[in-house]
C-alpha positions in Angstrom: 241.8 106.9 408.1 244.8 104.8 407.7 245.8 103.1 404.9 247.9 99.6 404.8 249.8 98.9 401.8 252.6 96.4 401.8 254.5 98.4 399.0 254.7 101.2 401.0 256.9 100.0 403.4 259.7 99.9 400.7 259.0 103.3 399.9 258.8 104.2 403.9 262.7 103.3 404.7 265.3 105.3 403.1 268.7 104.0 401.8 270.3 104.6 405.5 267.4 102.2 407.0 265.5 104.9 408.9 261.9 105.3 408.3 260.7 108.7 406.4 257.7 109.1 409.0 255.7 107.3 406.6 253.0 105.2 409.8 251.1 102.4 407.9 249.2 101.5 411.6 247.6 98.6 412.5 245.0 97.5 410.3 241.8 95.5 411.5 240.9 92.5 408.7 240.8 93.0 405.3 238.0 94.2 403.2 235.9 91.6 400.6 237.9 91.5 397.3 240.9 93.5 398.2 244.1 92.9 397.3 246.3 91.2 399.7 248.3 93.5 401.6 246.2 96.5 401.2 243.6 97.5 403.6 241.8 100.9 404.0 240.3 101.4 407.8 237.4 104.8 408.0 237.4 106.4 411.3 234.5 106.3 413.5 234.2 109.9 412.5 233.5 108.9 408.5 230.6 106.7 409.4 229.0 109.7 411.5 229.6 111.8 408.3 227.6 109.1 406.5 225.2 109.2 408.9 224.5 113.1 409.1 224.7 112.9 405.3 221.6 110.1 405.4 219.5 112.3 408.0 220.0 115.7 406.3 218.9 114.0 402.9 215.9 112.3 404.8 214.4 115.7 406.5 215.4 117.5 403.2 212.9 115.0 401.1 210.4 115.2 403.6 210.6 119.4 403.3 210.2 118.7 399.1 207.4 116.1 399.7 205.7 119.2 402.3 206.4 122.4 399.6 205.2 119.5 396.5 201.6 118.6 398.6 201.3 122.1 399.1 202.0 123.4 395.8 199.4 120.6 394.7 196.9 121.9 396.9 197.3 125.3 395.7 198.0 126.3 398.8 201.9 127.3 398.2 202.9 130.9 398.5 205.7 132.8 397.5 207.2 135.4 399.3 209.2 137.5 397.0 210.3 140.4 399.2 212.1 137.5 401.4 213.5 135.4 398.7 214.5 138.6 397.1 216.4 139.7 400.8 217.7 135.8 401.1 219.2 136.1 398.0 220.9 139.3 398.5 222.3 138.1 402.0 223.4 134.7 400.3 225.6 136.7 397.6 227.1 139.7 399.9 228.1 136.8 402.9 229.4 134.9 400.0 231.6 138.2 399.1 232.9 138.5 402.6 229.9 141.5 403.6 228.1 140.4 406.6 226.5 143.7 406.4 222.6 142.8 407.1 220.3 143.4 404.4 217.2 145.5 405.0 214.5 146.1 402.3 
C-alpha cells in the first residue's frame, strides 16, 4: 500500500535537507472525493484478500443453507463424541499442545 500525502513531504526532510527514509511513491489518479494531494493505492494483493474473503463467506452460507435444509428435514444429526474431541483439540492447539486427542 502506499500512501500520498502532500504534508508529508514536509515532515519527510529534516532540517539538513536529507530525506528521513520517509517514500511517498508514485501514486496512480486520485480517488472520488479525496482531498487533493492525498491518495491511498491497495496492492494487487488487498483485492485478492477481498476476494478470498467473498468466496469463503459464499461456500460458508452455502454450508449454513445445507446444515438449515437438513435440520428442517429432521434429518440433522449430532455427533457428540466428535464435537466433544473437536473441541478438546481446538482448546489444547490453542494452548500450544499439539498432543492428538483420543477419546
Amino acid at each position: 500500500m502506499r500512501v500520498h500525502n502532500e504534508q508529508l513531504a514536509a515532515l519527510a526532510t529534516n532540517p539538513a535537507g536529507k530525506t528521513t527514509g520517509v517514500d511517498i511513491g508514485a501514486v496512480r489518479g486520485a480517488g472520488a472525493g479525496a482531498i487533493a494531494g492525498d491518495n491511498v493505492e491497495l496492492s494487487g494483493l488487498a483485492g485478492a484478500i477481498g476476494q478470498a474473503q467473498a468466496r469463503f463467506a459464499a461456500e460458508r452460507m452455502e454450508q449454513v443453507r445445507h446444515v438449515a435444509a437438513l435440520y428442517e428435514n429432521g434429518r440433522y444429526a449430532v455427533n457428540a463424541r466428535e464435537v466433544g474431541k473437536r473441541i478438546v483439540e481446538e482448546i489444547t492447539a490453542s494452548a500450544g499442545d499439539r498432543r492428538a486427542v483420543e477419546p
